[in-house]
C-alpha positions in Angstrom: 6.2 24.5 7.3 6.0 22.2 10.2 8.0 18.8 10.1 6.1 15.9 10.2 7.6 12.4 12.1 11.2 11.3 10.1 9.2 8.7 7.6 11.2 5.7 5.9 10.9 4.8 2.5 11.7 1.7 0.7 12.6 2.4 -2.9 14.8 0.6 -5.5 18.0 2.3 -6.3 17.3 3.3 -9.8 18.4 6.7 -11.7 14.6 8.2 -11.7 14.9 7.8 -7.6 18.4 8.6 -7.2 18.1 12.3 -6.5 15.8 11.6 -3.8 18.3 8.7 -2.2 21.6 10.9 -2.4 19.6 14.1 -0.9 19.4 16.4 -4.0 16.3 16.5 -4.2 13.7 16.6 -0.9 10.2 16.2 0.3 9.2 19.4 2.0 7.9 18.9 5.3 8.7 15.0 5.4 12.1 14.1 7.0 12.7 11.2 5.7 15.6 8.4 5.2 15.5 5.3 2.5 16.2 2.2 2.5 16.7 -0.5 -0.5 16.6 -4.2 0.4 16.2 -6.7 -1.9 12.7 -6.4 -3.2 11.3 -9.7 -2.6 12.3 -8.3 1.3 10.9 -5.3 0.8 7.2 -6.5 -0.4 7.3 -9.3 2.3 7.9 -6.7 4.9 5.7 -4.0 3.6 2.4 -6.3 3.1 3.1 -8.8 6.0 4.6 -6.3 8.4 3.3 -2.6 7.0 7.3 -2.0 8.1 7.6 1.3 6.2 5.2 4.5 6.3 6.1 4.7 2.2 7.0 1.6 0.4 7.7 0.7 -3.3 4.9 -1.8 -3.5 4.4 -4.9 -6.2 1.8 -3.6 -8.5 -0.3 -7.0 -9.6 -0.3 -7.7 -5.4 -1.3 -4.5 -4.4 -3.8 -5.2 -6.4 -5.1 -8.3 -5.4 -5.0 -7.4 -1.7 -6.3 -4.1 -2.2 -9.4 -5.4 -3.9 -9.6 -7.8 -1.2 -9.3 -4.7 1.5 -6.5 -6.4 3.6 -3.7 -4.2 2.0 -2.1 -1.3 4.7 -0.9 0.9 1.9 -2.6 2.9 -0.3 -1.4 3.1 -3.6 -0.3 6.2 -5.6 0.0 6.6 -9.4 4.1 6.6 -9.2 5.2 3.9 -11.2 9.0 3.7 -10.6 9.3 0.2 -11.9 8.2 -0.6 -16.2 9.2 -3.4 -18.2 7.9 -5.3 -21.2 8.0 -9.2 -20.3 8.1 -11.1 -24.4 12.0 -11.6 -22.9 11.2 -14.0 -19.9 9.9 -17.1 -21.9 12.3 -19.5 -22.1 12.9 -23.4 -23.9 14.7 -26.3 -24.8 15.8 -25.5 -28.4 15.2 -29.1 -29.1 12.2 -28.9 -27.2 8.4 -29.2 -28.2 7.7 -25.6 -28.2 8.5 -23.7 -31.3 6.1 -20.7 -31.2 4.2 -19.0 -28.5 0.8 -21.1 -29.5 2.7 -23.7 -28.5 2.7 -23.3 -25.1 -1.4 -24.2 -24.8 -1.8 -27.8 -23.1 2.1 -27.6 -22.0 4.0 -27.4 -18.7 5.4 -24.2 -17.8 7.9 -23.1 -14.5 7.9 -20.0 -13.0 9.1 -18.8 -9.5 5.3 -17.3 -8.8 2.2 -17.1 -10.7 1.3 -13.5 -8.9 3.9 -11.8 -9.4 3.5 -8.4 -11.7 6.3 -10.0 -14.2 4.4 -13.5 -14.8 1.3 -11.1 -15.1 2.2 -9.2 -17.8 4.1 -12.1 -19.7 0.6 -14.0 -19.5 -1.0 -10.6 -20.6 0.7 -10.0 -23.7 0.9 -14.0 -24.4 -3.2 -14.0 -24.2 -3.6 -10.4 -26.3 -1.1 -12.0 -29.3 -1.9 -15.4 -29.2 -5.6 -15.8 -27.5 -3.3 -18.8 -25.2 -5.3 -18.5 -21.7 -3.5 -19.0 -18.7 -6.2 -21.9 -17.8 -4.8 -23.5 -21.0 -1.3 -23.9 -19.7 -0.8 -26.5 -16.6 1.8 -23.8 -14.1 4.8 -25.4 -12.0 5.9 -23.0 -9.1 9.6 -23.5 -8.0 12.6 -21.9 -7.3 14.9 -21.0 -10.1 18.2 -22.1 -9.7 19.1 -21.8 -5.8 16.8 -23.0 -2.7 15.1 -19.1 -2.1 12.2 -20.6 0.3 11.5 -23.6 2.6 8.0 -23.4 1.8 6.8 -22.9 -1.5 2.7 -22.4 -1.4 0.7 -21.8 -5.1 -1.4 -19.0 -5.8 -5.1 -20.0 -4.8 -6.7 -20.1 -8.6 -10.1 -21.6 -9.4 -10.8 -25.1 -9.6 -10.2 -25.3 -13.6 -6.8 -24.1 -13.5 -3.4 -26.5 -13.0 -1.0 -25.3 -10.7 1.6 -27.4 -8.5 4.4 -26.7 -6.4 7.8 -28.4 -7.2 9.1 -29.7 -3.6 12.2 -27.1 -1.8 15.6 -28.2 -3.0 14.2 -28.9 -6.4 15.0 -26.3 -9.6 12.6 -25.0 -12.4 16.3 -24.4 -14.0 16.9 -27.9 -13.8 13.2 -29.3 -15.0 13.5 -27.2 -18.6 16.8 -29.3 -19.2 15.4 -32.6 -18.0 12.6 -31.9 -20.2 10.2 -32.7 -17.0 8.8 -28.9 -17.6 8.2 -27.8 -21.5 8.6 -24.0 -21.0 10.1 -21.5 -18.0 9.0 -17.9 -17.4 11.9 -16.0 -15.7 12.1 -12.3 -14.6 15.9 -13.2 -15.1 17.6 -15.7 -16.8 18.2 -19.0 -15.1 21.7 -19.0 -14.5 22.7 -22.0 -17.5 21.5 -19.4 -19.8 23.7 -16.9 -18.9 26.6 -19.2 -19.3 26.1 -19.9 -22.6 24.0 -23.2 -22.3 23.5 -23.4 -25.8 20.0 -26.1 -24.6 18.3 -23.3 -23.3 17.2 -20.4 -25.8 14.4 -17.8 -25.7 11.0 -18.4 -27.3 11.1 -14.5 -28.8 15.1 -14.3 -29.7 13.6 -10.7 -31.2 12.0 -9.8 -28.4 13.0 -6.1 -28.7 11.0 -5.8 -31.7 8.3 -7.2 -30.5 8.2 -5.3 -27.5 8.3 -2.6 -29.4 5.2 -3.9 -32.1 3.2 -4.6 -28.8 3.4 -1.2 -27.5 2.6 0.4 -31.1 -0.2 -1.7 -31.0 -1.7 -1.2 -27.7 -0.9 2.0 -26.1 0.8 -0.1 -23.1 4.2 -0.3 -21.0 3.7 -2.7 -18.3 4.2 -1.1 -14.8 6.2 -3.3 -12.4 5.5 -1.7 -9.5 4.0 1.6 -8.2 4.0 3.3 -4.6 2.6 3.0 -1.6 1.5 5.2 1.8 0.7 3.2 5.0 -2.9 4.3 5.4 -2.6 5.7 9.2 0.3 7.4 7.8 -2.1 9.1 6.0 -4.4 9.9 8.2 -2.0 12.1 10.0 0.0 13.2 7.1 -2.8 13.8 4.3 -0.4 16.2 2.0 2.3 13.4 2.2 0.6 11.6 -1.1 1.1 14.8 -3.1 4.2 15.9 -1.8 5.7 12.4 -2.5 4.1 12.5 -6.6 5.6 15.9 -7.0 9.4 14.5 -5.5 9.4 11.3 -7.3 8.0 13.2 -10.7 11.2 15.9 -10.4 13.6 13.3 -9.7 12.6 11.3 -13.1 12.4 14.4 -14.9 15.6 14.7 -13.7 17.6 11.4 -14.6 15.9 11.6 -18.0 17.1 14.9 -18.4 20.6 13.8 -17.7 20.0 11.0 -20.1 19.3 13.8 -23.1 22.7 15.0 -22.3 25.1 15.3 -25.2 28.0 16.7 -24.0 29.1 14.3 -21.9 26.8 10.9 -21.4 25.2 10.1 -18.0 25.4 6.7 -18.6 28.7 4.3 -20.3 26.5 3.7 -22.9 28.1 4.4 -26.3 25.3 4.9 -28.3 23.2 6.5 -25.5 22.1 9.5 -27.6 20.8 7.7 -30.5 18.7 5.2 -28.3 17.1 8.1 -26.1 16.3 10.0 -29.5 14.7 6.8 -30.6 13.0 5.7 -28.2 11.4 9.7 -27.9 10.6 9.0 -31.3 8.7 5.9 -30.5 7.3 6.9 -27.0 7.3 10.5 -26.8 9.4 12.7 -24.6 8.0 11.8 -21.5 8.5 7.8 -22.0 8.0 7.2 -18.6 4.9 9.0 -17.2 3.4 9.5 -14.0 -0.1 10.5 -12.8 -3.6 8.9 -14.3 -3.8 10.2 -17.1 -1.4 9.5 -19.6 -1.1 5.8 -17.8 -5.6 4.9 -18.4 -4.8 2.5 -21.1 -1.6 0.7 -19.2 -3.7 0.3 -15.7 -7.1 -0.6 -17.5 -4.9 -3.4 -19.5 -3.3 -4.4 -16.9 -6.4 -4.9 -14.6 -8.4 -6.4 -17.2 -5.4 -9.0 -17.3 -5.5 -9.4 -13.3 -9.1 -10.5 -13.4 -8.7 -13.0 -16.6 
């Protein structure tokens, strides 16, 4: 087989990529070496820059630029990134908001209102509650440290209330001041994980919930999927499939080591018992690739992109 041009790759470091990264496993044809920066670097220099022929890509803005036709990358149905999102709401505990309904008319933080995580914690908050995003008033900012010198809103019809909090000034700090009601973090602010016993979760049970939510609706929420630069393709049109079929045996793989009994792939103590769970709740293939088996995910999650 001939060899095309050495390709990079930008991937997160995760165990279903991991055979690719340390070499085991390869992409015939495709020479290729990976990187893993930081992923807000590696979006920023993917859609700004098209820096990578293959990129791990933001799924809610490939999206948006996609259906705008201004994104270099064209995506594939290799989702290396999943998470439910009922953990990222955060409060006062002696705060006005008691349940999720709450929220409706109140002010809420949150580093971006793009992003895939704020997407999907809107999603589910609108399917179990019927709280629109219109109906909460949205404060951009960063979290706990000064991330950006200039923070810009997502452009959102006229009806919708969204601000910027000036650079230098903390959502972290706003929940505690009471200036902002709620906060929706893909990681805890920092107080939190100290033990700031003012700032609590709005689903303390959010595993079960998670858990009710995807009983209900079929879905867990992809994070991100990946990319190909489009001229990449052009020159390299088995690349796609070649990269599915590498990224699909290295996830077969790391789950695969997760099933083992003899001796655990990961320090988790009671690593057996969750996997056989959550194959009980998800099937054995919990993580699936490919269009298929992923319909009801992308068609929920795209209904929640145009809401």
């Amino acid at each position: 087989m001939s060899q095309s041009p050495p390709i990079t790759i930008a991937i997160g470091d995760y165990d279903r990529t991991r055979a690719l990264i340390d070499g085991r496993i390869g992409i015939p044809g495709h020479p290729s070496t990976y990187v893993c920066p930081p992923f807000e670097t590696m979006f920023a220099n993917a859609f700004d820059k098209g820096v990578y022929e293959v990129s791990e890509l933001s799924f809610s803005n490939y999206v948006r630029l996609a259906a705008r036709g201004t994104c270099d990358y064209i995506g594939l149905p290799i989702f290396p990134s999943r998470s439910f999102r009922h953990s990222a709401w955060y409060v006062r505990k002696d705060g006005p908001i008691r349940t999720p309904e709450d929220l409706r008319g109140k002010r809420v933080g949150a580093r971006e209102y793009s992003m895939t995580a704020a997407l999907v914690a809107r999603g589910a908050l609108s399917v179990e509650t019927g709280v629109r995003a219109d109906e909460i008033e949205w404060v951009i900012g960063d979290m706990d440290v000064r991330e950006r010198d200039v923070i810009t809103p997502t452009p959102l019809p006229s009806h919708y209330r969204i601000s910027a909090l000036p650079p230098g000034t903390f959502l972290a700090d706003q929940l505690l001041s009471g200036k902002i009601d709620a906060l929706r973090a893909y990681k805890p602010p920092k107080a939190f994980v100290a033990g700031d016993a003012r700032i609590v979760r709005l689903y303390p049970d959010y595993g079960s919930r998670e858990e009710a939510f995807y009983l209900r609706t079929g879905v867990f929420p992809i994070m991100h999927l990946m990319g190909v630069r489009r001229d990449f393709v052009q020159t390299n049109p088995d690349l796609p499939m070649a990269l599915y079929n590498a990224l699909t045996t290295a996830k077969d793989t790391a789950i695969e080591t997760l099933r083992s009994v003899q001796a655990l792939g990961v320090a988790l103590p009671w690593l057996v018992q969750e996997v056989s769970r959550t194959s009980a709740l998800m099937g054995p293939d919990w993580w699936p690739y490919g269009m298929a088996r992923n319909r009801e995910t992308l068609t929920a999650m795209l209904r929640y992109l145009h809401e």
